[in-house]
Structures are given as C-alpha cells and as structure tokens.
C-alpha positions in Angstrom: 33.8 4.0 6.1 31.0 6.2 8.0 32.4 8.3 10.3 30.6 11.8 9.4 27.5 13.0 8.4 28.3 13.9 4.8 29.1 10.5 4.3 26.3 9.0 6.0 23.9 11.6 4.3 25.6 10.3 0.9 24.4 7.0 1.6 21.3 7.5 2.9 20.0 9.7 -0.5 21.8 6.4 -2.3 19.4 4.2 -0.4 16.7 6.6 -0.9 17.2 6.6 -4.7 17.1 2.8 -4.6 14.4 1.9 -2.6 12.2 4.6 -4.8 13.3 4.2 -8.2 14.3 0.0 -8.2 12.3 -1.2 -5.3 9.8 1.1 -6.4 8.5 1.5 -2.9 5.5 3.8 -2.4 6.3 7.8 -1.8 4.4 7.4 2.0 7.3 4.5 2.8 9.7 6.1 1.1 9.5 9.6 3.1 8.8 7.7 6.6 12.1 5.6 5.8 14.1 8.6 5.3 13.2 10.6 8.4 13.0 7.5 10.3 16.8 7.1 9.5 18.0 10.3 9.7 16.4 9.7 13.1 18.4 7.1 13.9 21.6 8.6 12.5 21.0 11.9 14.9 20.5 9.1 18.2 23.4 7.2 16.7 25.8 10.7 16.6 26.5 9.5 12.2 29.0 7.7 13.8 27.4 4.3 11.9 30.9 2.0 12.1 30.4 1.8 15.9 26.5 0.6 15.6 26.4 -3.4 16.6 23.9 -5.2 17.7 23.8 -4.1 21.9 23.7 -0.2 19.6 21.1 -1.0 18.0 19.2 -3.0 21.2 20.1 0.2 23.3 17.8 2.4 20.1 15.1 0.1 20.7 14.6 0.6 24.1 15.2 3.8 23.5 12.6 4.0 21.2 10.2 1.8 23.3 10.9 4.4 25.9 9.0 7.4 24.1 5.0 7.1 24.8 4.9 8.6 21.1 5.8 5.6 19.4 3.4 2.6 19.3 4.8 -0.9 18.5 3.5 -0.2 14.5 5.9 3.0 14.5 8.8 1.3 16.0 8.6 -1.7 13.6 8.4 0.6 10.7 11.5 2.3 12.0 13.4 -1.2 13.1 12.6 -2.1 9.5 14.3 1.1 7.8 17.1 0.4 10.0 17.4 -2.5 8.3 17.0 -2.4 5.2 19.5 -0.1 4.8 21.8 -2.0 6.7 21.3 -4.9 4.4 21.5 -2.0 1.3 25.1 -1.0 3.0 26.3 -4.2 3.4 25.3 -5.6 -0.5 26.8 -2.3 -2.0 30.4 -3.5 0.2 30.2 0.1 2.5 30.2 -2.1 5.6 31.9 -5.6 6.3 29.7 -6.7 8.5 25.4 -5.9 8.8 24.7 -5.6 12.7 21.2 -5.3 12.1 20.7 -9.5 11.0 19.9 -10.1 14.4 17.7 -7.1 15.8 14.0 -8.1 16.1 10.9 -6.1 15.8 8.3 -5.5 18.2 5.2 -8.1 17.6 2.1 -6.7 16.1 -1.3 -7.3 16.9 -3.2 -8.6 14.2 -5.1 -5.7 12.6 -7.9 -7.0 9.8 -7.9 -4.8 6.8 -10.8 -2.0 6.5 -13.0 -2.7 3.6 -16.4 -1.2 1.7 -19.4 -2.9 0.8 -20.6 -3.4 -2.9 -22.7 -0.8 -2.0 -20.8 1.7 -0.6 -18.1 0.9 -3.6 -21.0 1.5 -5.7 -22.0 4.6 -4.1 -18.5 6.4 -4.2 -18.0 5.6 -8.3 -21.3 6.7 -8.8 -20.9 10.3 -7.1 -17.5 10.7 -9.7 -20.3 11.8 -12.4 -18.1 15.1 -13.6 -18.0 15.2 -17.7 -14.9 17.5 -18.1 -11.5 15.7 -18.0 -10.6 15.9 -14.1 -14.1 14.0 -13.4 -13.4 11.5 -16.2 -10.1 10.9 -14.7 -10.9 10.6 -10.9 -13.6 7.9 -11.9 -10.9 5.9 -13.9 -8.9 5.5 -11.5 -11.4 4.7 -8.6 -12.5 2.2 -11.0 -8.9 0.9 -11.8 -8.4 0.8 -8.3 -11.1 -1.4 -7.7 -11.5 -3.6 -10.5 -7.6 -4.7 -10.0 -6.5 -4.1 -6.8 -3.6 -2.0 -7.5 -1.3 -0.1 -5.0 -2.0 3.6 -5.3 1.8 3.9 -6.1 1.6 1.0 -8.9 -1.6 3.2 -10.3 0.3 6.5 -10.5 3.5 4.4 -12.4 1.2 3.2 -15.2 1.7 4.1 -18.2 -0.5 4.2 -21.7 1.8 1.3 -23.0 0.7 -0.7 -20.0 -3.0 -0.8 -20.7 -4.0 -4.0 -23.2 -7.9 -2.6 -24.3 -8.3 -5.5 -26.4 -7.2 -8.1 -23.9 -8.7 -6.1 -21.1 -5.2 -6.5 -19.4 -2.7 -4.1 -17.4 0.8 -4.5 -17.0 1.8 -3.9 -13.2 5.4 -2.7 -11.4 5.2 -3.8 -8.2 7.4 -4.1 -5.0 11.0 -4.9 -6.0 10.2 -3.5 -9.7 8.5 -7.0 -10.2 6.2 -7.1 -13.4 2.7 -8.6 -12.9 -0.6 -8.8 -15.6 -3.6 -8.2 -14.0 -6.9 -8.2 -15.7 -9.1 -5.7 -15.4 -13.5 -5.4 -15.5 -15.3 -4.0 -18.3 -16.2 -0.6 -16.5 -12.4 0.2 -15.3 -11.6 -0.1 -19.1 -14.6 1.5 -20.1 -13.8 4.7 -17.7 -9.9 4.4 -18.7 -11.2 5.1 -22.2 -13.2 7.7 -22.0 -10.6 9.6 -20.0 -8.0 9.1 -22.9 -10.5 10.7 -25.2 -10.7 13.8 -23.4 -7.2 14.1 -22.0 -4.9 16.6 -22.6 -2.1 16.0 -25.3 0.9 15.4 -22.9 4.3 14.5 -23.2 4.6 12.5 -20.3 3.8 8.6 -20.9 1.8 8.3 -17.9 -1.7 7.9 -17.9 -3.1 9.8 -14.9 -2.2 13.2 -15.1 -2.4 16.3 -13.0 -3.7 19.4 -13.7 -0.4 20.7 -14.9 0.1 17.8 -17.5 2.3 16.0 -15.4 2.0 12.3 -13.7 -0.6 12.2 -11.1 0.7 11.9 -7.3 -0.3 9.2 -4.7 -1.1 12.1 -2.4 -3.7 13.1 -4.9 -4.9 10.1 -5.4 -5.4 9.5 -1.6 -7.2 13.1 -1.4 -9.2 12.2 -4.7 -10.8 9.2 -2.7 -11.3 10.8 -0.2 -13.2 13.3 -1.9 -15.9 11.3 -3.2 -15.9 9.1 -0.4 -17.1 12.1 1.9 -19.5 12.7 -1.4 -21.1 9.2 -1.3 -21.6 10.1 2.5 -19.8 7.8 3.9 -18.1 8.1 7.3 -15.3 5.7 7.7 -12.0 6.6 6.7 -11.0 5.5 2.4 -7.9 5.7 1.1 -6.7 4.1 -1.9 -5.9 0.8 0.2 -8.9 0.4 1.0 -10.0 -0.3 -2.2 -7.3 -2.7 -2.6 -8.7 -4.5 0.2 -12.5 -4.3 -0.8 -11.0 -5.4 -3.9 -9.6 -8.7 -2.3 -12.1 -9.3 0.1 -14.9 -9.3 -2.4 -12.9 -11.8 -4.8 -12.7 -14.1 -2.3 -16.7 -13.6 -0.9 -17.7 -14.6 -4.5 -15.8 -17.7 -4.3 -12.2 -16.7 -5.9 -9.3 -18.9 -5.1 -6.7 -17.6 -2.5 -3.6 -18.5 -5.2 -5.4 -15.9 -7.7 -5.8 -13.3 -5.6 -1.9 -13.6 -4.4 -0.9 -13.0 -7.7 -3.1 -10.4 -8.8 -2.0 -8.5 -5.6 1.6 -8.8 -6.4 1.9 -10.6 -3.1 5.1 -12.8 -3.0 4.1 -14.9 0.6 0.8 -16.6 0.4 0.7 -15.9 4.0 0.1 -11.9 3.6 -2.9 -13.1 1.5 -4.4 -15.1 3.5 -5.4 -12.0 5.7 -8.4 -11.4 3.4 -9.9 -15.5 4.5 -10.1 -14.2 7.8 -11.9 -11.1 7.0 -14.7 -13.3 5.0 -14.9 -16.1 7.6 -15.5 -12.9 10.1 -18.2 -11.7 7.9 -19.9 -14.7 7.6 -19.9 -15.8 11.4 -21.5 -12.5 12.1 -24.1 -12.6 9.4 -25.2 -16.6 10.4 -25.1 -14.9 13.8 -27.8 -12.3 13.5 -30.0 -14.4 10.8 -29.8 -17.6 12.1 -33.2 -18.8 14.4 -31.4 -21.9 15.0 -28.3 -19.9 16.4 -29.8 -17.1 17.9 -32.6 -20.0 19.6 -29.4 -22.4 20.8 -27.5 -19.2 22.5 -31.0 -18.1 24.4 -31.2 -22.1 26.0 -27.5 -21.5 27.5 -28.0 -18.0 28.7 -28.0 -18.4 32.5 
C-alpha cells in the first residue's frame, strides 16, 4: 500500500516512465504532471490510502483558493491526479480509484492561434542557412507544417519513418498510436537535403542536435521561435502553432473535417472540429469588412 514517500515516489517515477515512454506524452506534459503530483502528494502528507473523493474535493478548493492558479492550471493538475489514479488502480496498487468521480473546472473556449500563408511563408523563407543547422531548422519547420505533427511526434521520428517515394511519414502519437501522414513536396524536398549534409550519427533519429544526438522539443520550440522573430513577426509561434495553421488552412481550402482528424492523430472528432470554428470566424469577419451589402444593411439599423 502507500503509506510513505518512498513508496509513493516509486510509483510516481513508474507513472512517469509510462506516461513518457508508452503513452508517449510530450516532455512539457510530462514535467507539468510530475510536479503537479508531487504537489499533490506534499498537500496530501504521501499518505495516498486515505485520499477519497471529499480528499480530493477538499485539494480542489484548495487549489481554487490560490489566486496563482487559473481554471487551465487547476484542470491540468485535476487531470494528473487522475491519470495516475486510474495508472494505480490498472497496475492493482490500489483497490479502489477515488478520483472516477472528481470533476474539473470548465474551460472557456479558447480558439487556437494560427499564421497566415503569408506569415508561414515568411518564417520558412528567413531559414535560408546552407550549412547543416540551417538545412535542418528548415526541415522541420517545413515538416511541421506540411503535416501537422506534434513537436514531440517530430523529435520521435526516425529515418525508417520517412517513405521519399510515397511522400509518406509514419507517426507515434498519443497512447503510442501509429498514424501515416502524407507529406508536401517542399517538406520532403528540405528533409532531403538535410540528410545529405547531416552528420554520420548513430542515433536513428532524424533531427539531431549539435552534439549528434536526437533533437529536443525545447529546441524545437526555441528554433521557431527564432525565425519567427526573423520573419518579423510579433505574435507568439511555437511549434503548435504550426499544427494549427496547418489544420486551419486544410480546412480553408476546402478539406474534409474526417481527413484532418486523422492526420492530426485526433481520436474524438469533437477536438477537431475546433479548427470549423476558427474558419467560420474568419470568414464572418472578412464578408464583414468587404461586403457593401453588409456594411450598407448595418448603417440603416444604426440608431
């Protein structure tokens, strides 16, 4: 049972271990689960037997109690919490999981940030470097884009993955689940002219670092950042971003929602249908300021 903290700290780096290497959850979730619960486990005294559901209600007041937590934080936590309640209770360390019946905070809906063609356009084109860091860093922007990968599916890939003649990759996502997603001429293109210049390595990965080794979502994030600032654009980039530009220019050009949902790895149809909403938004504001016949009916009811 878990009555002391070596114990509980035993499970924890068990959970940890699953949720990176078989859920194959993203290094930013999987560091914000683990001091999330090691959170929890200092409120809760590693005393985890005597947690039930009035515990765990009791946390999240507690939590909704703190002005530093908004209601995205506290879900993120409530959903660590858990997770590895559920991971406890598979694996037979608990009889029972208290956490079935905790619920998290509602979120506001919050539409996904996203890039123009242009501004997509204007960040690949300012990764113009020859020598083999350049070459790489426009790969994978391109990768990014052309197929909507998660920054910690791009850093997993390997050579083996990448079909050049097909113009296919084979994806890892969320819960280790195997996707093929095509990709565009110019992220194969760039993919290829990085592999010609890239260091011999023994490491089956395709994006390396400077020390020969796999490439890490935090450099990826800062690499996008980089040219983003290059390009002289403003807004914040990361790596998701992409992924949403990705999605949200799919479905501008007239791509069905079912196709996008799988090439995103999503596994609810729901979580896709975010992106609709960001095109429908787009287009209401665009027949709003170039529409006489709008523009001319809102003036006649104008008091």
């Amino acid at each position: 049972m878990l009555k002391d903290k070596k114990t509980v700290s035993s499970c924890l780096k068990e959970f940890i271990n699953y949720i990176k290497y078989q859920r194959n959850y993203s290094s930013h979730t999987v560091s914000a689960y683990r001091a999330d619960l090691e959170q929890f486990f200092s409120f809760a005294g590693y005393d985890i037997d005597s947690v039930d559901i009035d515990f765990l209600r009791k946390y999240l007041f507690h939590l909704k109690l703190n002005k530093n937590y908004g209601s995205r934080s506290i879900s993120r936590k409530i959903a660590a919490i858990k997770s590895f309640f559920k991971f406890l209770a598979k694996r037979g360390y608990i009889k029972k999981n208290p956490a079935l019946l905790i619920c998290s905070p509602r979120l506001p809906e919050r539409l996904p940030s996203f890039l123009t063609y242009k501004e997509v356009e204007n960040i690949l084109e300012s990764a113009n470097g020859k020598d083999e860091a350049g070459l790489r860093d426009r790969a994978i922007m391109e990768l990014l884009y052309s197929s909507g990968l998660r920054v910690g599916e791009l850093v997993s890939l390997k050579i083996e993955d990448i079909n050049i003649p097909e113009g296919t990759v084979k994806v890892r996502g969320k819960g280790n689940k195997e996707r093929i997603v095509p990709i565009g001429s110019y992220a194969l293109n760039s993919i290829f002219e990085y592999l010609k210049k890239r260091s011999i390595a023994r490491t089956p990965f395709i994006f390396l670092n400077k020390k020969g080794g796999r490439i890490t979502s935090r450099s990826v994030e800062r690499i996008v950042n980089k040219y983003a600032k290059l390009a002289g654009i403003s807004k914040k980039v990361t790596p998701h971003v992409f992924r949403h530009s990705f999605a949200t220019h799919l479905l501008d050009r007239g791509a069905d929602l079912r196709t996008v949902q799988e090439m995103l790895g999503h596994s609810d149809i729901v979580t896709t249908q975010i992106y609709t909403h960001v095109t429908v938004q787009r287009l209401k504001q665009l027949y709003e300021k170039h529409s006489p016949r709008y523009s001319d009916f809102i003036d006649k009811i104008e008091p």
